[in-house]
C-alpha positions as CSV (number, residue, x, y, z in Angstrom):
1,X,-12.8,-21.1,-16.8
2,X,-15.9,-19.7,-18.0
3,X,-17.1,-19.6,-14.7
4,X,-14.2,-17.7,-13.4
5,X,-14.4,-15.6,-15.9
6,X,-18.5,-14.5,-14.9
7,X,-17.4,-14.1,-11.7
8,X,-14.5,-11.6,-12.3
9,X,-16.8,-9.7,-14.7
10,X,-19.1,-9.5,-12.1
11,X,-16.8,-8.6,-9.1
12,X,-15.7,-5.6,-11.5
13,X,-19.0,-4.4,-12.6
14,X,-19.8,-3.8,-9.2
15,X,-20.7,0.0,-8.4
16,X,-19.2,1.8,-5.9
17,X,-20.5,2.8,-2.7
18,X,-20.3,6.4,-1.8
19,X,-17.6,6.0,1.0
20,X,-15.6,4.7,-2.0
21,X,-16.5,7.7,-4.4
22,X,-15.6,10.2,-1.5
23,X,-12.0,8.6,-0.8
24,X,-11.4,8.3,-4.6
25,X,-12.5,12.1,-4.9
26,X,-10.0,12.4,-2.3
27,X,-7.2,11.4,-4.3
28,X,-7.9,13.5,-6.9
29,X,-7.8,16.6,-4.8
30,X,-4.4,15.2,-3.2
31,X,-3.0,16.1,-7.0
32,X,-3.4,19.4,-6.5
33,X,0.2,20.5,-4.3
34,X,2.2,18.8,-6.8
35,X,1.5,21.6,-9.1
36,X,2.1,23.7,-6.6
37,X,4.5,22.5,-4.4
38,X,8.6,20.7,-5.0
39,X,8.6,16.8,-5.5
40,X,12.1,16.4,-3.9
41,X,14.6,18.9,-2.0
42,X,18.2,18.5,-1.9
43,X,20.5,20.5,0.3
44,X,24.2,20.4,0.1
45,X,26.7,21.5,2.9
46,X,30.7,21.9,2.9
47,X,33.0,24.2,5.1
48,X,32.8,26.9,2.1
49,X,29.1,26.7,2.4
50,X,28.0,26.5,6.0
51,X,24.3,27.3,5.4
52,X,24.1,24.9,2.8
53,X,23.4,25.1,-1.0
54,X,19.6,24.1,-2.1
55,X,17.5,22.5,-5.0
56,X,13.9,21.9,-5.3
57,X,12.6,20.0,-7.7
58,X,9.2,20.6,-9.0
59,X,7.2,18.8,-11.6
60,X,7.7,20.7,-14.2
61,X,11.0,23.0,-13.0
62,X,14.1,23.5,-10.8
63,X,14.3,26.2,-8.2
64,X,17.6,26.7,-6.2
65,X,17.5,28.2,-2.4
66,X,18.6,31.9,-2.2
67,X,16.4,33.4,-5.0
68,X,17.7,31.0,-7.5
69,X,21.4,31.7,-7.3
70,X,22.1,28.2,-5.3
71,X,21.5,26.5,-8.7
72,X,24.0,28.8,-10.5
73,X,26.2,28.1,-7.5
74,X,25.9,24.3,-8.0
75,X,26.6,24.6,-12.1
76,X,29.7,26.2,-10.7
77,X,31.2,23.1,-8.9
78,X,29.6,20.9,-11.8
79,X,31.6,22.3,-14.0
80,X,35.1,21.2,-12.1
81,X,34.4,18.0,-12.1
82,X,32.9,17.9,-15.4
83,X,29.0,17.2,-14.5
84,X,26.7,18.8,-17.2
85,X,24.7,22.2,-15.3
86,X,21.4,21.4,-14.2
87,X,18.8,23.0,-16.7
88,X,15.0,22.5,-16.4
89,X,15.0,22.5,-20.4
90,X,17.3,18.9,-19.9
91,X,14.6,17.6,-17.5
92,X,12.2,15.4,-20.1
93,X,10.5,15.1,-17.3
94,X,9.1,18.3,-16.8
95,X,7.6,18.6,-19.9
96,X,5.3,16.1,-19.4
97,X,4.8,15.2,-15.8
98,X,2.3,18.1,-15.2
99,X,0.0,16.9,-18.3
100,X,0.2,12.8,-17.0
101,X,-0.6,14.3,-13.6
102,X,-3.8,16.1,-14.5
103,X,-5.0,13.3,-16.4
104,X,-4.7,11.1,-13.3
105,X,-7.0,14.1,-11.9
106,X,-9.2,13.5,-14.6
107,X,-9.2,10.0,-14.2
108,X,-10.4,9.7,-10.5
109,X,-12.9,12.4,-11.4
110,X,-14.1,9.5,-14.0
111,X,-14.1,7.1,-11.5
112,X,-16.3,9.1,-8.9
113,X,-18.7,9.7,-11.2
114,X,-18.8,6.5,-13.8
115,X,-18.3,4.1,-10.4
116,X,-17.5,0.8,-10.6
117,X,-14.9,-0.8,-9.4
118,X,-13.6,-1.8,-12.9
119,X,-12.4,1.8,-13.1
120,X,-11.5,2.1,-9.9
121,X,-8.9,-1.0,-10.6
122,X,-8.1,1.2,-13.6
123,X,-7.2,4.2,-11.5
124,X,-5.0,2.5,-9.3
125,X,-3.0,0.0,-11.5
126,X,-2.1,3.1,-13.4
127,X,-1.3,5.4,-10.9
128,X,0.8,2.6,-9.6
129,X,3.1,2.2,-12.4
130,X,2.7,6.1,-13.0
131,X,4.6,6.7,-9.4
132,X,6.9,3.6,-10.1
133,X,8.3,4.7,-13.9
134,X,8.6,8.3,-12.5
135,X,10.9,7.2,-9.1
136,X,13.0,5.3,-11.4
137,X,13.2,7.8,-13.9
138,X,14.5,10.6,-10.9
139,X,17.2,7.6,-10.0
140,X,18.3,7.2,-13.5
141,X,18.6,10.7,-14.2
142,X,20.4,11.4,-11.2
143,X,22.8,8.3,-11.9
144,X,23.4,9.6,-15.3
145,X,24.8,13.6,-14.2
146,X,27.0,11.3,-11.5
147,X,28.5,9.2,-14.1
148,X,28.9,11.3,-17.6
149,X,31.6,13.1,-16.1
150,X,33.8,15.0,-18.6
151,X,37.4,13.3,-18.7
152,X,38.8,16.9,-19.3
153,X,37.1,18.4,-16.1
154,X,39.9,20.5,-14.1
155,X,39.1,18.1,-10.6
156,X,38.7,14.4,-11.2
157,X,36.3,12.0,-8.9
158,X,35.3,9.0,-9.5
159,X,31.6,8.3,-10.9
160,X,29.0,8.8,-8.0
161,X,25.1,9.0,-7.5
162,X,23.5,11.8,-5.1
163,X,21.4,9.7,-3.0
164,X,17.6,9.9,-3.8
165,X,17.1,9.5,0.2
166,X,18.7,10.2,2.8
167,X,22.2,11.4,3.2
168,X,25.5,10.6,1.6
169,X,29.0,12.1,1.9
170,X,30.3,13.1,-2.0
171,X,34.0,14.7,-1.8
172,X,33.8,17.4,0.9
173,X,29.8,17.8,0.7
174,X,27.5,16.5,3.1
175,X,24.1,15.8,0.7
176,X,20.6,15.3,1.8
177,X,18.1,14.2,-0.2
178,X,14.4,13.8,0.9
179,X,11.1,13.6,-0.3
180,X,8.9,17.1,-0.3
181,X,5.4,17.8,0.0
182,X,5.1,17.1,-3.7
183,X,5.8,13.5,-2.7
184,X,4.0,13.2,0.1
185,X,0.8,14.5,-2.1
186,X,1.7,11.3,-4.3
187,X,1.6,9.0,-2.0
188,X,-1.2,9.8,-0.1
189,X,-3.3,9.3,-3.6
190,X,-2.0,6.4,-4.1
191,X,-2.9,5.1,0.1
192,X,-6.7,7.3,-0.9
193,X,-6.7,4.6,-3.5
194,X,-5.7,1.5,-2.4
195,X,-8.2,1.5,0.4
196,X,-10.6,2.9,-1.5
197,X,-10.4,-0.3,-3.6
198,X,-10.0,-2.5,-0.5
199,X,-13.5,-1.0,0.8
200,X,-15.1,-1.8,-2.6
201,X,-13.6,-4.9,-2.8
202,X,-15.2,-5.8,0.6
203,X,-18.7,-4.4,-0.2
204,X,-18.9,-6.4,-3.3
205,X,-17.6,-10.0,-2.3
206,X,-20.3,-9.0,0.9
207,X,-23.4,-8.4,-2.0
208,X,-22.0,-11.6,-3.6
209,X,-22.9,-13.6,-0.8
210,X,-26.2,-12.4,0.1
């Protein structure tokens, strides 16, 4: 055990090589669209709305297609079938997403410039349950306005979610829901990361055994 336990300390105190630093520098700077760009898009279509009704969803907002008036659109047929409207002040979410988000910034930044791979396992443990609390959070949130529906709303349907990919047919509305370039930024942090860490990994068991 004790041995093991040498080794391991070892394996993480190794320092990083620069192709390491670079990719984890990388990920950092694949942060930066999700301040500026939307996380998810979902687009709604029905015979009254041939060009479709549209939502964005930012990290730290909501922003509806046609200058904003899709959302009040969409808080319009919520309100028939008794769904809550969609506010960005009801979105926990947005109020701290941003903040958790620039941390991880900060965090990778540490990384580059502390570099071992102790911090780099850090980095992507974190980020990892970062990007898996805040998909379950969308899907909960999403599952939640689909199933507290009013019992004195004006049209009754039965409890539904909006799919969080993909399409699915609610009532007479065609819905899409896809990933945005928000997302995509995510991800490709995460990818930066994990083979960032794979490249370390290899470098040190390689110095081990020389």
């Amino acid at each position: 055990m004790r041995s093991f336990l040498k080794r391991a300390n070892a394996f993480l105190d190794a320092p990083l090589d620069l192709g390491p630093r670079i990719l984890v520098l990388c990920a950092a700077l694949a942060l930066i669209p999700t301040f500026t760009s939307p996380l998810y898009t979902m687009t709604m279509f029905a015979p009254q709305y041939p060009d479709g009704l549209r939502l964005q969803i930012y990290s730290y907002k909501l922003v509806g297609g046609n200058g904003g008036q899709d959302v009040k659109e969409i808080n319009v047929l919520n309100h028939y079938i008794g769904m809550r409207d969609l506010a960005t002040e009801d979105f926990g979410e947005f109020k701290w997403m941003p903040f958790v988000i620039g941390g991880f910034v900060l965090l990778f930044l540490r990384t580059v410039v502390m570099g071992h791979l102790s911090h780099l396992v850090d980095s992507l443990v974190l980020f990892i349950y970062f990007g898996a609390f805040a998909l379950w959070s969308f899907g909960y949130k999403m599952w939640t306005y689909g199933h507290n529906l009013a019992p004195t709303a004006a049209v009754k349907v039965a409890p539904f979610m909006p799919p969080m990919f993909g399409y699915k047919q609610l009532a007479n509305f065609e819905v899409y829901s896809y990933p945005a370039a928000g997302s995509y930024a995510l991800g490709a942090s995460a990818l930066l990361l994990a083979v960032a860490f794979i490249l370390s990994a290899r470098i040190a068991r390689g110095n081990r055994a020389v």
